[in-house]
C-alpha beads as a LAMMPS data file, in Angstrom:
LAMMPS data file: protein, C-alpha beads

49 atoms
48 bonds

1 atom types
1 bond types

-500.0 500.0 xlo xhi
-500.0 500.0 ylo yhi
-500.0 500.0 zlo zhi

Masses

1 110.0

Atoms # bond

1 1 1 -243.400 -352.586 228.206
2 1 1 -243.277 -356.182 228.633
3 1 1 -247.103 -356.141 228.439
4 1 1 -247.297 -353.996 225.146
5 1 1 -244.887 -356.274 223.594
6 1 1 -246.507 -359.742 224.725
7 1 1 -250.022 -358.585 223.225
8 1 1 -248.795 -357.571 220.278
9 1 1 -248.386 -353.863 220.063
10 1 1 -244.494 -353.166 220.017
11 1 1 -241.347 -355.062 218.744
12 1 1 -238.033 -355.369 220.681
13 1 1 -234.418 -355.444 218.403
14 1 1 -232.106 -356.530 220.940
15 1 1 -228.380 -355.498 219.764
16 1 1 -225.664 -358.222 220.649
17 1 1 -223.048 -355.311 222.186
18 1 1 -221.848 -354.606 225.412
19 1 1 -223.196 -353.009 226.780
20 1 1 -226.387 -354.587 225.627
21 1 1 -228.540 -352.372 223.860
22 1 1 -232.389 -352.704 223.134
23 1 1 -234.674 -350.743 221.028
24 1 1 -238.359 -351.011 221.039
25 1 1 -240.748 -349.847 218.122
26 1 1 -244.583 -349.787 217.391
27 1 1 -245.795 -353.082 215.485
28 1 1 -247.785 -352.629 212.519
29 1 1 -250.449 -353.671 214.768
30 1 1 -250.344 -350.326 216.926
31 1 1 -249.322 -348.062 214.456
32 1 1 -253.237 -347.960 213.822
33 1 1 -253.533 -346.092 216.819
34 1 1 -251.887 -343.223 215.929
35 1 1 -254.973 -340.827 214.637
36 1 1 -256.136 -341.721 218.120
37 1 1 -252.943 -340.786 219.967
38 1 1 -252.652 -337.583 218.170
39 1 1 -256.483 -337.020 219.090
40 1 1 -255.954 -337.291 222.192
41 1 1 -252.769 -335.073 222.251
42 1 1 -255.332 -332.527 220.440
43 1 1 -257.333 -332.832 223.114
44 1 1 -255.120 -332.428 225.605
45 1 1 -253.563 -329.250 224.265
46 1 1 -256.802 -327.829 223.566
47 1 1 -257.911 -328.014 227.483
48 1 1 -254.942 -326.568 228.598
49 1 1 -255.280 -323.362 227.607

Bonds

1 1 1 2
2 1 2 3
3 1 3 4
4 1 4 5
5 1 5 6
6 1 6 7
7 1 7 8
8 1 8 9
9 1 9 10
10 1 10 11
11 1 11 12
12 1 12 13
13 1 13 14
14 1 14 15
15 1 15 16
16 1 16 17
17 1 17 18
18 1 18 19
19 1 19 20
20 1 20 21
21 1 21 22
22 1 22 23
23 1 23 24
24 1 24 25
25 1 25 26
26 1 26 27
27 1 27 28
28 1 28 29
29 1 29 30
30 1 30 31
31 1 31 32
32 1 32 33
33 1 33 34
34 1 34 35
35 1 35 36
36 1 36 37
37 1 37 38
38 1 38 39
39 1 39 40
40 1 40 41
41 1 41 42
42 1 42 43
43 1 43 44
44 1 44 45
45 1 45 46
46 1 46 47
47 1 47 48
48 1 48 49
């Protein structure tokens, strides 16, 4: 995750509780790739049966 979030393609909210509590998201960078994602789930679905 560290990798997604250094180039770019998710955001980190960290929550100052104990105990510490993080949430990541997509940027609005990768949220482009969803039609692709989805594709591939498609895909994926469609060659399992």
């Amino acid at each position: 995750m560290v990798g997604l979030k250094s180039a770019g393609q998710l955001t980190r909210k960290q929550y100052e509780e104990i105990p510490l509590r993080v949430e990541y998201s997509l940027s609005e960078k990768s949220k482009g790739l969803c039609e692709v994602f989805h594709a591939i789930e498609k895909w994926s679905n469609l060659s399992e049966k």
